[in-house]
VEXZAPA-714149 format. One record per atom (N, C-alpha, C): atom name; y, x, z. Coordinates in steps of 0.1 Angstrom, whole numbers. Atoms other than C-alpha are relative to their C-alpha. Example, Ala and Ser with C-alpha at 12.3 -4.5 7.8 and 13.67 -1.06 7.14 Angstrom:
<atoms>
atom:north:east:up
N:-12:9:0
CA:-45:123:78
C:12:9:0
N:-11:-9:0
CA:-11:137:71
C:11:-8:8
</atoms>
This chain:
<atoms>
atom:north:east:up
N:-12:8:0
CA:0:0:0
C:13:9:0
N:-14:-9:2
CA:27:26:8
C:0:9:-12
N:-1:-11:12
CA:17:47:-24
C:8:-13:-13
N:-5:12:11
CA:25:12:-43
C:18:0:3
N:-16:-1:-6
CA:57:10:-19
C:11:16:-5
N:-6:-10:-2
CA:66:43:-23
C:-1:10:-12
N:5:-2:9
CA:64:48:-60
C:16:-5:-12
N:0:-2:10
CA:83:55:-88
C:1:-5:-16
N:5:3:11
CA:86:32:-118
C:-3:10:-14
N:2:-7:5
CA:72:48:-150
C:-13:-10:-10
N:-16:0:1
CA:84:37:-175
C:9:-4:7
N:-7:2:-8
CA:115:26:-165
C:7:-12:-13
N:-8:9:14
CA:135:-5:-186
C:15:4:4
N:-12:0:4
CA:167:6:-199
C:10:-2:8
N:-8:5:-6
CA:182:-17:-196
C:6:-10:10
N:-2:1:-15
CA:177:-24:-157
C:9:8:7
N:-1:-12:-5
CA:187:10:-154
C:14:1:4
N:-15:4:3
CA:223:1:-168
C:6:-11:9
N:-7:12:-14
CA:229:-29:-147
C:3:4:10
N:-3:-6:-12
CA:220:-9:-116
C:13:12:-3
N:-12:-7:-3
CA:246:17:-129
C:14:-6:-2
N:-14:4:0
CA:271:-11:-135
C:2:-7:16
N:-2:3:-18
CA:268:-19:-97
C:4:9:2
N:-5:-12:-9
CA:271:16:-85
C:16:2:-7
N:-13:-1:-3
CA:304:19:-107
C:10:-13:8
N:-1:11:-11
CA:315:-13:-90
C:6:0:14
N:-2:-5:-16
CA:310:1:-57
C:4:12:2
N:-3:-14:3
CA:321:37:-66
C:11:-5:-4
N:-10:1:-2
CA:351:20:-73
C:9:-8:14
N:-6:3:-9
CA:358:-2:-47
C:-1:10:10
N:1:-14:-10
CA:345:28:-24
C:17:6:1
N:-15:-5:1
CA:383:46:-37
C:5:-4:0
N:-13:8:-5
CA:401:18:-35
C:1:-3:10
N:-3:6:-10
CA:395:4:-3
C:-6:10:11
N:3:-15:-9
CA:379:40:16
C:-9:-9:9
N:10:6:-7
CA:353:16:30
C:-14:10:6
N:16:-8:2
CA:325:33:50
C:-9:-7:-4
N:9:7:-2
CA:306:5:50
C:-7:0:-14
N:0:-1:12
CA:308:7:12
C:-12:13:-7
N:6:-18:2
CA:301:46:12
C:-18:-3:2
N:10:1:-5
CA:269:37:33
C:-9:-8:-9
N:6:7:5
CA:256:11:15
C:-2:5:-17
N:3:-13:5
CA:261:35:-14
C:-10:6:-5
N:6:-10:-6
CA:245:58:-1
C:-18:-4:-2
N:13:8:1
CA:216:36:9
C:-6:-7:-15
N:10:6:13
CA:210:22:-25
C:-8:13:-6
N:7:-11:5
CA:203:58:-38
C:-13:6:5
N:10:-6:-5
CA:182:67:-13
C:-13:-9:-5
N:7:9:-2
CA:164:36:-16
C:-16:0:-17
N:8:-5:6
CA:156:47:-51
C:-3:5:-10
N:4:-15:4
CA:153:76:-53
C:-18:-4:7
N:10:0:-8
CA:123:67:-26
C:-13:-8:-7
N:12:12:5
CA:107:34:-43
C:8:-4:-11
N:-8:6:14
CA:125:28:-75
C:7:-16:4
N:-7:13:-3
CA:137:-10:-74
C:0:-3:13
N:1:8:-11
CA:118:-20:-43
C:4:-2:8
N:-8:6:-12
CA:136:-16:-13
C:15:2:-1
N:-10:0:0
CA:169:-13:-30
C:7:-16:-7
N:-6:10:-1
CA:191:-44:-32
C:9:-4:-15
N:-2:4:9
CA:207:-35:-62
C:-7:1:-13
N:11:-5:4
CA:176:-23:-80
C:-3:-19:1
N:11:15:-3
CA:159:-61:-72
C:11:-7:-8
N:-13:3:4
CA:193:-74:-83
C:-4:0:-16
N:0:-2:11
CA:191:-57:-119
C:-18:-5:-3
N:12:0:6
CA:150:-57:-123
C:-7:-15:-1
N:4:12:0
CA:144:-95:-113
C:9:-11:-3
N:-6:10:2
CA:173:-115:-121
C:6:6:-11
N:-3:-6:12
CA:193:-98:-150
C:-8:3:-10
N:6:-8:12
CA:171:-75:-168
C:-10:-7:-9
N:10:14:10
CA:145:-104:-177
C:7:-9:-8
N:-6:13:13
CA:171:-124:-197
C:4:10:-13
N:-7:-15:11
CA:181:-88:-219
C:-17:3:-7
N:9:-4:2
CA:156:-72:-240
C:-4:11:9
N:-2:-6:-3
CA:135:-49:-228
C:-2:17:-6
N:-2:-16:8
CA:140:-7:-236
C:-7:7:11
N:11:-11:-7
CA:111:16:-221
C:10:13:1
N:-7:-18:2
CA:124:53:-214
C:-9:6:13
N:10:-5:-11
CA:105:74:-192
C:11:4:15
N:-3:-4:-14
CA:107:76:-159
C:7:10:9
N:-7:-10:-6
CA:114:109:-144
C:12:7:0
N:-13:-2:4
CA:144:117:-157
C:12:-13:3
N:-7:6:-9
CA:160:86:-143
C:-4:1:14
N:0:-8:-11
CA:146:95:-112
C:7:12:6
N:-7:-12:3
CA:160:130:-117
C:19:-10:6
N:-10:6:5
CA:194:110:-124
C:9:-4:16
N:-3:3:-10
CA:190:91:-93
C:1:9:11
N:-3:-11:-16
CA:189:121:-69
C:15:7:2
N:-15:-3:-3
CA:219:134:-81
C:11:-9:2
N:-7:7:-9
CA:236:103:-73
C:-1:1:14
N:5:2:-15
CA:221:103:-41
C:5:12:5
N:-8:-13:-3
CA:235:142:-35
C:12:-4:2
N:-14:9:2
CA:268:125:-49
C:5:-6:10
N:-1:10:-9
CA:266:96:-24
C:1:9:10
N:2:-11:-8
CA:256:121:3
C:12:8:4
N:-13:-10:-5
CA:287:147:3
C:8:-12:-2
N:-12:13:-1
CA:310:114:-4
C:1:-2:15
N:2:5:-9
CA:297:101:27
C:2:10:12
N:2:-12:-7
CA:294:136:44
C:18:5:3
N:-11:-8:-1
CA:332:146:36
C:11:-15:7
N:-1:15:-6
CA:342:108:44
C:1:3:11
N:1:2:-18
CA:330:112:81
C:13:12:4
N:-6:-14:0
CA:349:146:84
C:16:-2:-3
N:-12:0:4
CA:381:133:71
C:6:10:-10
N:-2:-6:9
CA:381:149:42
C:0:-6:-11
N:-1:12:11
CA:393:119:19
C:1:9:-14
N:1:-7:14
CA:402:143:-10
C:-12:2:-10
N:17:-4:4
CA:367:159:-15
C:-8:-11:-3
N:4:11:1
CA:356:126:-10
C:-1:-7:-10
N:-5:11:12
CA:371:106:-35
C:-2:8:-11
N:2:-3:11
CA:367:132:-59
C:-12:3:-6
N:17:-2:4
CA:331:140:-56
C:-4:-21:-1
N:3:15:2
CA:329:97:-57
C:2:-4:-12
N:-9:2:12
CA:351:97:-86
C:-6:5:-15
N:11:-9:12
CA:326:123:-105
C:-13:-12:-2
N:9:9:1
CA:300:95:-94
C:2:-10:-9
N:-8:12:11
CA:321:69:-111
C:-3:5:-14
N:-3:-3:10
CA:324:86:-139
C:-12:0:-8
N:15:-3:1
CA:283:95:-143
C:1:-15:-7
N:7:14:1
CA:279:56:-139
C:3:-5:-10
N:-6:7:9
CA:304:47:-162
C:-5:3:-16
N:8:-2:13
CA:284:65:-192
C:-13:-4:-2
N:19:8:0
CA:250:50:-181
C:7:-14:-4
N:-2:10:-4
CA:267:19:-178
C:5:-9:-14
N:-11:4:13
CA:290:16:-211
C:-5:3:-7
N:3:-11:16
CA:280:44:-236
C:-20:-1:2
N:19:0:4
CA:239:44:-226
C:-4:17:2
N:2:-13:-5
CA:244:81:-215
C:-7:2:11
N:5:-4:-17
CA:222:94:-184
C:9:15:-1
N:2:-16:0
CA:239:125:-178
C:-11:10:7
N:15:-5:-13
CA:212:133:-149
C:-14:-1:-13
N:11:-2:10
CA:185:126:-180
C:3:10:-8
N:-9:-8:12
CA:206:150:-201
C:-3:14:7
N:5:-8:-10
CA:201:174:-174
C:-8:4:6
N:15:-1:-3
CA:165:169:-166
C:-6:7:-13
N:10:-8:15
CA:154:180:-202
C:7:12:-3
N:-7:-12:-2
CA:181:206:-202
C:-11:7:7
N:9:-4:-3
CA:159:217:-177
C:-17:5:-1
N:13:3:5
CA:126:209:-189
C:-1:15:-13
N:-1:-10:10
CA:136:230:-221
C:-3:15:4
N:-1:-16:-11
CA:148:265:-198
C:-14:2:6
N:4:0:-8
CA:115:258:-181
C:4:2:11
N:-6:2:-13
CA:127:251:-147
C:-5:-14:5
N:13:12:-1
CA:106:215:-147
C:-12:2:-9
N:11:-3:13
CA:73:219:-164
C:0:-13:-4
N:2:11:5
CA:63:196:-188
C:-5:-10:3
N:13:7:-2
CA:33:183:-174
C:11:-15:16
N:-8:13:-4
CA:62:160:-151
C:2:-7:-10
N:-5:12:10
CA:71:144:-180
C:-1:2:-14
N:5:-4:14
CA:50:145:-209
C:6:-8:-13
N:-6:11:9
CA:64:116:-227
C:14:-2:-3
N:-15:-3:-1
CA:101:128:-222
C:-4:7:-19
N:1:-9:11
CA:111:144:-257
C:12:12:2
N:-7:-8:-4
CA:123:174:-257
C:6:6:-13
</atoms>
């Protein structure tokens, strides 16, 4: 049961993917407008959530994968590279939240603002930069292939 919980979709649809990153800009912007922690946190918490279980215990993930994304077509893309994607949001979220506590609004907003920005190319244009950066990797060797055989490289 926790391997089901604690798992990874693979594939991944598209365009779920996109919905969840038009949430996160959403909340990556209200985050700079209104310096909400509560915002930050919850954030925060969605990335972690999945990064950990893909949709399942994340709120905006359930959001995009069961009420949205089933009225859109759907678009396969492999998995680990949004995965990938998602951790560096979750790093993102992370020092936001980190420089946030600290009073360090500057750092803050700007490392948030980078998030925005990420989202806003998943979200509009269909860019992952974090997939863009996964096969970057893949290529240098620095991920082996055998994570993601179905990626193209």
């Amino acid at each position: 049961m926790l391997n089901k919980i604690f798992s990874f979709p693979n594939p991944v649809n598209e365009n779920a993917a996109r919905i969840v990153a038009c949430c996160v800009v959403v909340l990556s912007f209200l985050g700079l407008v209104t310096n909400s922690i509560y915002i930050l946190t919850f954030l925060l918490y969605g990335f972690v959530a999945r990064v950990l279980t893909g949709p399942t215990l994340s709120p905006i993930g359930q959001f995009a994968t069961r009420i949205v994304a089933p009225n859109l077509p759907k678009k396969n893309v492999a998995g680990p590279p949004k995965r990938f994607a998602q951790m560096i949001g979750l790093v993102c979220s992370s020092l936001t939240l980190y420089f946030f506590i600290i009073d360090q609004y500057l750092i803050s907003d700007l490392i948030l603002g980078l998030l925005l920005v990420f989202a806003c190319l998943e979200a509009f244009v269909g860019f992952c930069a974090g997939c863009y950066i996964f096969n970057k990797l893949m290529k240098i060797g620095l991920v082996p292939e055998s994570i993601c055989e179905q990626c193209q490289i």
